[in-house]
N, CA, C and O atoms as a Tinker XYZ file with bonds, in Angstrom:
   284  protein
     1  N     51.208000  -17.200000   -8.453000    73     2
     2  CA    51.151000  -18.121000   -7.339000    64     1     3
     3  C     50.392000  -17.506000   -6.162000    63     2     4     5
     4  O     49.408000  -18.122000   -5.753000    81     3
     5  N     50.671000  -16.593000   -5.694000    73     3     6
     6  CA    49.721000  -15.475000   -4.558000    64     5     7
     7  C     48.374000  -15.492000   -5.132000    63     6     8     9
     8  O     47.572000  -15.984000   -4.339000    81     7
     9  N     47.853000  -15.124000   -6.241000    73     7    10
    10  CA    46.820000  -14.894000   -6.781000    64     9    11
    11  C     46.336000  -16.213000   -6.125000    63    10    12    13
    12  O     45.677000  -16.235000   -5.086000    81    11
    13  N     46.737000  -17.364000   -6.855000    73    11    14
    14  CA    46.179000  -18.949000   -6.476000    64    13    15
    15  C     45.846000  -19.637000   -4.859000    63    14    16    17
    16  O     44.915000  -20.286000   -4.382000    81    15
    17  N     46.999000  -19.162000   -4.404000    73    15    18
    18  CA    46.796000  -18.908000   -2.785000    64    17    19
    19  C     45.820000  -18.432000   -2.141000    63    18    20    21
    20  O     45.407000  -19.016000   -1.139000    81    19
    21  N     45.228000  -17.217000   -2.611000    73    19    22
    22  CA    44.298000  -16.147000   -2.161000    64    21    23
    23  C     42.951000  -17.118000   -2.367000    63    22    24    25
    24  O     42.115000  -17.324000   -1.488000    81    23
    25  N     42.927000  -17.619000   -3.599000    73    23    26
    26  CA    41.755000  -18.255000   -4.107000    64    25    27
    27  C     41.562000  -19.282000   -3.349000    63    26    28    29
    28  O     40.432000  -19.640000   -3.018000    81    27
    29  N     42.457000  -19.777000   -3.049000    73    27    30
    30  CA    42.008000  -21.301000   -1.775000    64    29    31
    31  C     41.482000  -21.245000   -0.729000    63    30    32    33
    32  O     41.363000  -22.230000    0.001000    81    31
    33  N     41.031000  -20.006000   -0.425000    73    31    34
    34  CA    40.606000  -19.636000    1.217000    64    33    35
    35  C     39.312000  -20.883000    1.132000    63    34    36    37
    36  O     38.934000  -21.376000    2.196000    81    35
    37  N     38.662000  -21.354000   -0.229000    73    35    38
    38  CA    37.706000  -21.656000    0.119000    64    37    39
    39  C     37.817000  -23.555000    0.009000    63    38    40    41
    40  O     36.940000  -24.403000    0.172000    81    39
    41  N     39.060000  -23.668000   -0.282000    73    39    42
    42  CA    39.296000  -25.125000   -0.569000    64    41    43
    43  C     39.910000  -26.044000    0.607000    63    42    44    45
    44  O     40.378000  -27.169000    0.430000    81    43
    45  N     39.827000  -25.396000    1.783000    73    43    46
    46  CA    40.374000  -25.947000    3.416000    64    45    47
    47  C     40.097000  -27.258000    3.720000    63    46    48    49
    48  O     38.985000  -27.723000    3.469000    81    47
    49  N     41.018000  -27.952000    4.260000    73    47    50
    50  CA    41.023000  -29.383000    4.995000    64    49    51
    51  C     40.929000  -28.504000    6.206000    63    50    52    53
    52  O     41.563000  -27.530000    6.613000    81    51
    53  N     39.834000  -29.251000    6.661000    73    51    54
    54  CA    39.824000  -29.214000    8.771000    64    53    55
    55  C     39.643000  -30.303000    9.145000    63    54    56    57
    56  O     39.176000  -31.286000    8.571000    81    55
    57  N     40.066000  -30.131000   10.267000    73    55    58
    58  CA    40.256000  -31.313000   11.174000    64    57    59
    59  C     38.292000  -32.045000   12.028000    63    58    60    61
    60  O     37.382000  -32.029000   11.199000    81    59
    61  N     38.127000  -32.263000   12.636000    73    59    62
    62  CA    36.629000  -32.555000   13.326000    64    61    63
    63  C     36.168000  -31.578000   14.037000    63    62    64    65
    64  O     34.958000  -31.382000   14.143000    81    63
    65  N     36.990000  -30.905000   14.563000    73    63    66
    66  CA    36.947000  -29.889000   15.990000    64    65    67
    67  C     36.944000  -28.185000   14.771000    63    66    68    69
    68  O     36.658000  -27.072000   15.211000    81    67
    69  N     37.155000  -28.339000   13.959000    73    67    70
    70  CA    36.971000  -26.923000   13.230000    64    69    71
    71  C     38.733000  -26.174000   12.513000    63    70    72    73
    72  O     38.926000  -25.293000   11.675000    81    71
    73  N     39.625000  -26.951000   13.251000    73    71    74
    74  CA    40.783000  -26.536000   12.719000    64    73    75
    75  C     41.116000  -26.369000   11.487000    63    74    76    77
    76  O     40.513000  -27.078000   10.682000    81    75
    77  N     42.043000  -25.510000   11.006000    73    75    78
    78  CA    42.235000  -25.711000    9.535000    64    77    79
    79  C     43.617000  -26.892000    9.529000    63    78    80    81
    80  O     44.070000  -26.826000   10.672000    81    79
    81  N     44.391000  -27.849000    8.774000    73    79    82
    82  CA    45.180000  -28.502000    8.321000    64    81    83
    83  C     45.888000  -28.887000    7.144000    63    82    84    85
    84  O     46.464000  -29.902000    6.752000    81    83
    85  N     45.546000  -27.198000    6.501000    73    83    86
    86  CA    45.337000  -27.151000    5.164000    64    85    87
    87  C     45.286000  -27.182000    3.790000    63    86    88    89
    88  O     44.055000  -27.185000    3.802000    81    87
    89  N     45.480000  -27.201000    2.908000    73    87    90
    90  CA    45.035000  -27.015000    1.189000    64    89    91
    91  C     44.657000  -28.356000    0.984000    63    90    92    93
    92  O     45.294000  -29.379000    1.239000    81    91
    93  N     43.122000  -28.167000    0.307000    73    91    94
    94  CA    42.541000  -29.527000   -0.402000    64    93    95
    95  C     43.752000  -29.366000   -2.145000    63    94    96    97
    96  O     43.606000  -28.604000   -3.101000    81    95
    97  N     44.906000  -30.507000   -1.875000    73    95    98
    98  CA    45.815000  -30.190000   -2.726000    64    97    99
    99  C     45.227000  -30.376000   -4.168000    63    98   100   101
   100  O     45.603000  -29.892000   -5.236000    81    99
   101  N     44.215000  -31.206000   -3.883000    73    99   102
   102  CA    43.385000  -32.334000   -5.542000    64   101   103
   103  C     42.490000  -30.205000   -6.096000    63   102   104   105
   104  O     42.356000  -29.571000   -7.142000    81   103
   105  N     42.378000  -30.126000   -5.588000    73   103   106
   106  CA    41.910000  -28.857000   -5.763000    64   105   107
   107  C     42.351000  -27.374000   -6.181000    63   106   108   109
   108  O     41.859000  -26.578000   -6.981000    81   107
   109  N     43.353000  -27.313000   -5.422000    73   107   110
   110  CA    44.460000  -26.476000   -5.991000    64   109   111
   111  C     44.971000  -26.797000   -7.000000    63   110   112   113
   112  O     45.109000  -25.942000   -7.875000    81   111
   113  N     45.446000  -28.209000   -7.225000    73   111   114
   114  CA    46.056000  -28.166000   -8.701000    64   113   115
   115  C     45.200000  -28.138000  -10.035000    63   114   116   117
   116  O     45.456000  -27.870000  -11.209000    81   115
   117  N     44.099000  -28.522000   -9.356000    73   115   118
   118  CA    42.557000  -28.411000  -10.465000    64   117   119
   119  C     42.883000  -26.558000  -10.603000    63   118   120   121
   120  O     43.268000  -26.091000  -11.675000    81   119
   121  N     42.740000  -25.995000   -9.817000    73   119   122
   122  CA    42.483000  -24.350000   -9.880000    64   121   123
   123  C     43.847000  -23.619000  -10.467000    63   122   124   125
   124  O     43.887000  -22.498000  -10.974000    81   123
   125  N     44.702000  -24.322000  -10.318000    73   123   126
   126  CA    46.158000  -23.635000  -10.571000    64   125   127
   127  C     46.288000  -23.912000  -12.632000    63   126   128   129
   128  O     46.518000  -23.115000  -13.541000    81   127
   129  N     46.029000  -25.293000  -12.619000    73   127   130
   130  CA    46.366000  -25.725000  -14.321000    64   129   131
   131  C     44.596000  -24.468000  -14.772000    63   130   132   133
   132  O     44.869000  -23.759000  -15.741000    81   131
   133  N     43.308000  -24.243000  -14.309000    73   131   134
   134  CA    42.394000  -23.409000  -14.571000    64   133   135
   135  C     43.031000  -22.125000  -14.862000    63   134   136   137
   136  O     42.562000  -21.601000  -15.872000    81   135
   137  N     43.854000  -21.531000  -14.348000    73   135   138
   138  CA    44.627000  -20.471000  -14.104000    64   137   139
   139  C     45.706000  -20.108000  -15.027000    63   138   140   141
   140  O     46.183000  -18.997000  -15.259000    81   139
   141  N     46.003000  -21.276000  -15.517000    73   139   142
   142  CA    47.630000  -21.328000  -16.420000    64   141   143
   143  C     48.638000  -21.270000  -15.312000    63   142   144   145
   144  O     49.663000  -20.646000  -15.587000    81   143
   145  N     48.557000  -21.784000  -14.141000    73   143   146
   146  CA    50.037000  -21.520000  -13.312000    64   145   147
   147  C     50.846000  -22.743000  -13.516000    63   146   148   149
   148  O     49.948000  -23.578000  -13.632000    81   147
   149  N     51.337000  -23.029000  -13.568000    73   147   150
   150  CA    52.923000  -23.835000  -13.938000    64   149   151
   151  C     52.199000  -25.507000  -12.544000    63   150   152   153
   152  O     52.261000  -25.456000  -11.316000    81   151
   153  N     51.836000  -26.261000  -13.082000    73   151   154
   154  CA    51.890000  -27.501000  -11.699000    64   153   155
   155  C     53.318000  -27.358000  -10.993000    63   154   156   157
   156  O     53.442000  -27.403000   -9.769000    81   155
   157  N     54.246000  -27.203000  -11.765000    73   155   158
   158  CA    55.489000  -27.626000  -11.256000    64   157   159
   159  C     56.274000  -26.660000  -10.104000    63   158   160   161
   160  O     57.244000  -26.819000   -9.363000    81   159
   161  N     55.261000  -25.519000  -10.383000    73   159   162
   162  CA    55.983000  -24.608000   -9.499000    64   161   163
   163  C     54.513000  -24.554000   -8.734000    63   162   164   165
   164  O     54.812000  -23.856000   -7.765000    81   163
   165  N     53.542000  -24.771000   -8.628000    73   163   166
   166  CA    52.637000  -25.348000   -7.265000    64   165   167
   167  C     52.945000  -26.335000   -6.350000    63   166   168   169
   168  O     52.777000  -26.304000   -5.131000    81   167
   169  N     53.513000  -27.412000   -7.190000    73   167   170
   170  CA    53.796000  -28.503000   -6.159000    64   169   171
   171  C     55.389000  -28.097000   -5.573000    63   170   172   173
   172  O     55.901000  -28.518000   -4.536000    81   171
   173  N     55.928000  -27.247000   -6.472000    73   171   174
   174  CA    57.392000  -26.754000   -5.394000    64   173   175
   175  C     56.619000  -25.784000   -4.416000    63   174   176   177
   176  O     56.785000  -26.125000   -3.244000    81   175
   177  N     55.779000  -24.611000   -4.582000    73   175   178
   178  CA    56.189000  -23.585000   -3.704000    64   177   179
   179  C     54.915000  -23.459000   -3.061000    63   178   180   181
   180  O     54.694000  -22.519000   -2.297000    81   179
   181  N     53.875000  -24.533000   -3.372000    73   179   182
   182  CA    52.703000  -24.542000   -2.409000    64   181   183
   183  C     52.414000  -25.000000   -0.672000    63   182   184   185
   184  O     51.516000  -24.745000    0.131000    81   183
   185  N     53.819000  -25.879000   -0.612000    73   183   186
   186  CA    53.431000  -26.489000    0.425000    64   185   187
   187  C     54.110000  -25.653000    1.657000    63   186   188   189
   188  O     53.757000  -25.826000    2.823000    81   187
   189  N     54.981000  -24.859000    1.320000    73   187   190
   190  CA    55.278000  -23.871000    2.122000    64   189   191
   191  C     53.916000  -22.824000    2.452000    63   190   192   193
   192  O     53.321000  -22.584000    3.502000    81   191
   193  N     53.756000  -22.402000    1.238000    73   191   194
   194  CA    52.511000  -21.504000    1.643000    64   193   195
   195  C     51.408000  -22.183000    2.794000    63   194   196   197
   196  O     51.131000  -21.704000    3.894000    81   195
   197  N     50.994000  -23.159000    2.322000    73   195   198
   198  CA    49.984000  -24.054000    3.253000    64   197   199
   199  C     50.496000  -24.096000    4.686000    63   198   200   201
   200  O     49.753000  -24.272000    5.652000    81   199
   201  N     51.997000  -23.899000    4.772000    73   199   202
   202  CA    52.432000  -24.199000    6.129000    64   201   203
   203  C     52.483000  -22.857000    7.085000    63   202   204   205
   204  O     52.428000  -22.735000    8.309000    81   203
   205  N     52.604000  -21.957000    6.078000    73   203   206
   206  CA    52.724000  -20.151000    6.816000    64   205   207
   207  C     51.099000  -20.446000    7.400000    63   206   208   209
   208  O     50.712000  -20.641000    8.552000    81   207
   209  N     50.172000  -20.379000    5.820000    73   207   210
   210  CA    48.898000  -20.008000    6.379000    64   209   211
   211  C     48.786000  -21.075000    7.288000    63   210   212   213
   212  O     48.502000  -20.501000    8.339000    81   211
   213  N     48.835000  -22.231000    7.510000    73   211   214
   214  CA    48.224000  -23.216000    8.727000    64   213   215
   215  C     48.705000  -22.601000   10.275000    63   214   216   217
   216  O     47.942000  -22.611000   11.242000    81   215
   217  N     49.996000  -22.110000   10.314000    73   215   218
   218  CA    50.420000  -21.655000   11.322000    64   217   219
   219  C     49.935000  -20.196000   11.905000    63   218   220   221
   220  O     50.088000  -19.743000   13.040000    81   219
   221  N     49.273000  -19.587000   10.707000    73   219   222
   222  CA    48.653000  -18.300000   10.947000    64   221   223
   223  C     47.488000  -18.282000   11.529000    63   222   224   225
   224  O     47.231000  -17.516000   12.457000    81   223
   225  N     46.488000  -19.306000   10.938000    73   223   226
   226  CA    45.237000  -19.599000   11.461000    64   225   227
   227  C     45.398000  -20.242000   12.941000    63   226   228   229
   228  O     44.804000  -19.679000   13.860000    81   227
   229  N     45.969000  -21.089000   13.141000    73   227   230
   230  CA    46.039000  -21.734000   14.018000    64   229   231
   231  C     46.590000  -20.931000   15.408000    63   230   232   233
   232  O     46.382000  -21.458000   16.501000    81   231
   233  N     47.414000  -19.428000   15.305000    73   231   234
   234  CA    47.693000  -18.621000   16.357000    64   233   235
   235  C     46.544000  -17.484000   16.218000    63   234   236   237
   236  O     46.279000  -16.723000   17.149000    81   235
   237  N     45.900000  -17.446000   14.983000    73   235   238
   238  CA    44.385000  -16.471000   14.999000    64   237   239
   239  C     43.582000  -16.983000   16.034000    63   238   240   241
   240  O     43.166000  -16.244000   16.927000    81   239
   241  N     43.260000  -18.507000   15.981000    73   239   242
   242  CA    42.371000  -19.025000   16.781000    64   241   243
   243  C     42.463000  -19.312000   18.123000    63   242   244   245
   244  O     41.564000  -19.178000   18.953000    81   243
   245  N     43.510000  -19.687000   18.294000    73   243   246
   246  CA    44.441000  -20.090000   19.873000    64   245   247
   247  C     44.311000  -18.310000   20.661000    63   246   248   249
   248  O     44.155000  -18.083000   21.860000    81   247
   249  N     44.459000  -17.096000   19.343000    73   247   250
   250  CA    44.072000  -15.805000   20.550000    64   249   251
   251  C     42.648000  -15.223000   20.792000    63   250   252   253
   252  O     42.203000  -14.496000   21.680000    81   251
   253  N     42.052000  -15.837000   19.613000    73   251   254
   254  CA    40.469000  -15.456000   19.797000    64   253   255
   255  C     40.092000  -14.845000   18.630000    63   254   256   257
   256  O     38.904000  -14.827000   18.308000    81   255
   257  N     41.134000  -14.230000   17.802000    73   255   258
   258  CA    40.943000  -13.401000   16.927000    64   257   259
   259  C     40.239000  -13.868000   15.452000    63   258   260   261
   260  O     39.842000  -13.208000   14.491000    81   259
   261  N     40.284000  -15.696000   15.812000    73   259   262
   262  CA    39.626000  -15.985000   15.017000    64   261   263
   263  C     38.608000  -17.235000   15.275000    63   262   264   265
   264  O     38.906000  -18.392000   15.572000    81   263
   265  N     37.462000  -16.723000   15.095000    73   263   266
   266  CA    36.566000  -17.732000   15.536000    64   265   267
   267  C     36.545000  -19.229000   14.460000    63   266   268   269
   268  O     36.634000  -19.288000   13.234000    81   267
   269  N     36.406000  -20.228000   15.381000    73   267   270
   270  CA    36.086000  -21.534000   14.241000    64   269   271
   271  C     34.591000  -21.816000   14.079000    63   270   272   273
   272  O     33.613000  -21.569000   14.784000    81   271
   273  N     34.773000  -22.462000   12.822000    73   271   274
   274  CA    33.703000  -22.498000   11.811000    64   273   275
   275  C     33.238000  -24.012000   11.482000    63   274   276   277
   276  O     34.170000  -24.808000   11.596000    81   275
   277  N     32.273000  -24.463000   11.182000    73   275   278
   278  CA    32.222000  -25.213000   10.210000    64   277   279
   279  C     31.733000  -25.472000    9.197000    63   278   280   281
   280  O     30.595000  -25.272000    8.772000    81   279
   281  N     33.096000  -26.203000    8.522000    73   279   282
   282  CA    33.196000  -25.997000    7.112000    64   281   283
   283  C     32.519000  -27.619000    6.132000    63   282   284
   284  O     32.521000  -27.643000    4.902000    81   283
C-alpha cells in the first residue's frame, strides 16, 4: 500500500489556483489492481492516506516550503 502511495505523486487532482485536493482515485485503482494490491484494501485505507498527504502539502505551501506548480 505505501509502495502505491509513493507512486501517485504523479496522479494529483488540483484545484485552478495550483492546490493539491488529492488522488486521481480512477487512477490509483488502475495502478493498485497493475500492482496486485488488494482494491479492497485501497478503497479502505486510501482515503486516509490522501487526507495526511493533502494536509501535508497544503501546510508545505501555506509556509513556502513548497512552491505551486502547474500540473
Amino acid at each position: 500500500m505505501w509502495d502505491l502511495a509513493q507512486r501517485l505523486d504523479g496522479q494529483l487532482r488540483t484545484a485552478p489556483m495550483g492546490g493539491v485536493i488529492g488522488f486521481d482515485m480512477t487512477a490509483a485503482l488502475a495502478m493498485a489492481r497493475a500492482l496486485g494490491v488488494a482494491e479492497a484494501a485501497v478503497a479502505e485505507l486510501l482515503p486516509a492516506v490522501e487526507a495526511a498527504m493533502v494536509r501535508k502539502v497544503a501546510e508545505q505551501m501555506a509556509s513556502g516550503s513548497l512552491e505551486r506548480r502547474d500540473v
